[in-house]
Each structure stands twice: as structure tokens, then as C-alpha cells.
N, C-alpha and C positions, 0 to 999 in steps of 0.2 A: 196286487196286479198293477202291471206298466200302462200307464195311459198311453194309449199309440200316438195320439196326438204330440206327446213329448218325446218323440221314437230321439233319438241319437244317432241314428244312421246316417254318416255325413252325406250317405250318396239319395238316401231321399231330401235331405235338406239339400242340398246343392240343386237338385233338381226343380222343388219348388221354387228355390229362387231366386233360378236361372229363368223359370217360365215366368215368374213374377215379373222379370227386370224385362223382360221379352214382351208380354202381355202390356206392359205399358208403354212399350215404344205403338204398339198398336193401337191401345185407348186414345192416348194422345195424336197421333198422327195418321187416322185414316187413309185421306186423300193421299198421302204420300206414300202410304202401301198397297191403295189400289195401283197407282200410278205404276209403281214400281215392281207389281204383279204380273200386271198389263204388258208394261214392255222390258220382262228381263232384269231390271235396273236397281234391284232391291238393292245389293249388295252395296251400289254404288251410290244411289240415295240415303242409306244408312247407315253408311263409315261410321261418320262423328257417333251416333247414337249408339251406336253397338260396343264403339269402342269405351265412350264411358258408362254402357250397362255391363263389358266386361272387367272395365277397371275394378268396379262396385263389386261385382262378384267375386272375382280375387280377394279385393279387401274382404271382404265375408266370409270366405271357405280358404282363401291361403291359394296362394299363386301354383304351387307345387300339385296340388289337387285338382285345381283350374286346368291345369296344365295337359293333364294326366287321365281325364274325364274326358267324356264327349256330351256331359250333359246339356252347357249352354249350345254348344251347336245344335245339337237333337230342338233344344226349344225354338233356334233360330229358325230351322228347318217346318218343326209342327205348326208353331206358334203365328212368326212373324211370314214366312212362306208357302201358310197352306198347308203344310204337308206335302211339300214340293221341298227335292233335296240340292235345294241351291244355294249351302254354305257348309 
């Protein structure tokens, strides 16, 4: 029997961690997501952070798949926005 745990499904790995690299822009910078909640300004507040959580992803899952996916956005979206579809 396959441990699911070691699944190979690049689109569950991708996913986890896309929400991984997402999840920690939030652990580490609260007030900056409240803030940027509050008034609209996520996206703008968290260029630099996003862009090197999607560098990291790329390098991890392959730019072509990154590419091709909607998983990091979906985490931006659940993750870093609530659940509010503002990326």
C-alpha cells in the first residue's frame, strides 16, 4: 500500500506549498494583512513577498507548472485574502 502521505501528485504538492509559502507571508506579517484587508491594498502591500514566495515556488514545482496552475493564486486568494478573490 502507497502512503498518501508520499502521494506524487504534483498538483497536491504544488498546492501545499503554495499555501505553505502563503501561510507564512501571514504568520510573519499580520498587521500588514490586517491593514491591507482593511483597506483594499493587499496586493500592493505584498508585491516584494509574493513575488519572492512565487520565485520559491517555481524553483520547487518548475516555472512551466507554476505557470499553468492556479494553485498559488487560489492560496493568495484563500490564504493571504480571506477567502476574498483579490489576486
Amino acid at each position: 500500500m502507497i502512503n498518501p502521505f508520499l502521494n506524487n501528485d504534483p498538483n497536491q504538492k504544488a498546492k501545499r506549498l503554495a499555501r505553505a509559502l502563503v501561510s507564512d507571508m501571514v504568520a510573519y506579517l499580520p498587521q500588514k494583512r490586517e491593514e491591507g484587508l482593511k483597506n483594499g491594498t493587499l496586493k500592493e502591500l505584498f508585491r516584494e513577498e509574493i513575488k519572492k514566495s512565487y520565485e520559491e515556488y517555481c524553483d520547487q514545482i518548475g516555472r512551466e507548472f507554476a505557470e499553468t496552475t492556479t494553485h498559488f493564486q487560489e492560496a493568495l486568494n484563500d490564504v493571504l485574502a480571506g477567502g476574498k478573490k483579490m489576486f
